[in-house]
C-alpha positions as CSV (number, residue, x, y, z in Angstrom):
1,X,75.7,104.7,98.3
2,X,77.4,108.0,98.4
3,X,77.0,110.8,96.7
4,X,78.6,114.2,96.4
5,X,77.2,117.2,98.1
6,X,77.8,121.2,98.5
7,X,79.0,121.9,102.2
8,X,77.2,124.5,104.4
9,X,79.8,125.8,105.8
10,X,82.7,127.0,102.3
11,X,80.8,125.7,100.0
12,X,83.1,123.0,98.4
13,X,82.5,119.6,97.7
14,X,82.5,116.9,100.2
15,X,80.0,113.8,100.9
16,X,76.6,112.3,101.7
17,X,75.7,108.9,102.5
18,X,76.6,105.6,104.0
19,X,80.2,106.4,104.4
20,X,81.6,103.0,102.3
21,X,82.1,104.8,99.3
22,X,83.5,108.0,100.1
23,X,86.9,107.3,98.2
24,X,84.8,106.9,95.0
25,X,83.2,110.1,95.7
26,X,86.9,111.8,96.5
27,X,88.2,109.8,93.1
28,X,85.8,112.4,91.0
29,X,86.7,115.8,92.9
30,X,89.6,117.9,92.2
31,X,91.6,117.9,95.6
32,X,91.9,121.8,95.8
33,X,87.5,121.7,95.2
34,X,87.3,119.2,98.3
35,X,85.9,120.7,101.8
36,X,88.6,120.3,104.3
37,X,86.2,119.7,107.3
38,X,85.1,122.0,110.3
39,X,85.5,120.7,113.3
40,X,85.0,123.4,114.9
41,X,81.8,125.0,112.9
42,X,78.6,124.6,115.2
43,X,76.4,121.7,114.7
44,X,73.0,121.6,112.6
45,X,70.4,119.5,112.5
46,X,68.8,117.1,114.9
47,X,72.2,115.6,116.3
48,X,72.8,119.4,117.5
49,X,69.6,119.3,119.7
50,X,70.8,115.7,120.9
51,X,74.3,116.8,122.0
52,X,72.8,120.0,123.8
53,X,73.8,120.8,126.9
C-alpha cells in the first residue's frame, strides 16, 4: 500500500510504497503541494552505492 511522505529534496508531498496505489495517494494532495520530481538531485540510499561508478 502507499502512503504519503515528505520529500528530501523541497519538501512537498509525494509517495512511498509499492507503486499500485500512487493515484489514491495523488487523489488526497493538493496539486500545487505535490513534489514535481528531481531527476537530476543526487541519489541517497543504498541504490546510490549500487549505481556507483
Amino acid at each position: 500500500m502507499c502512503q504519503p511522505t515528505r520529500c528530501r529534496t523541497c519538501g512537498r508531498t509525494t509517495w512511498r510504497g509499492c507503486g499500485r496505489h500512487v493515484a489514491e495517494v495523488r487523489a488526497a494532495v493538493p496539486a500545487d503541494q505535490w513534489c514535481p520530481g528531481h531527476p537530476d538531485a543526487p541519489r541517497r540510499g543504498i541504490a546510490a552505492w549500487f549505481s556507483r561508478r
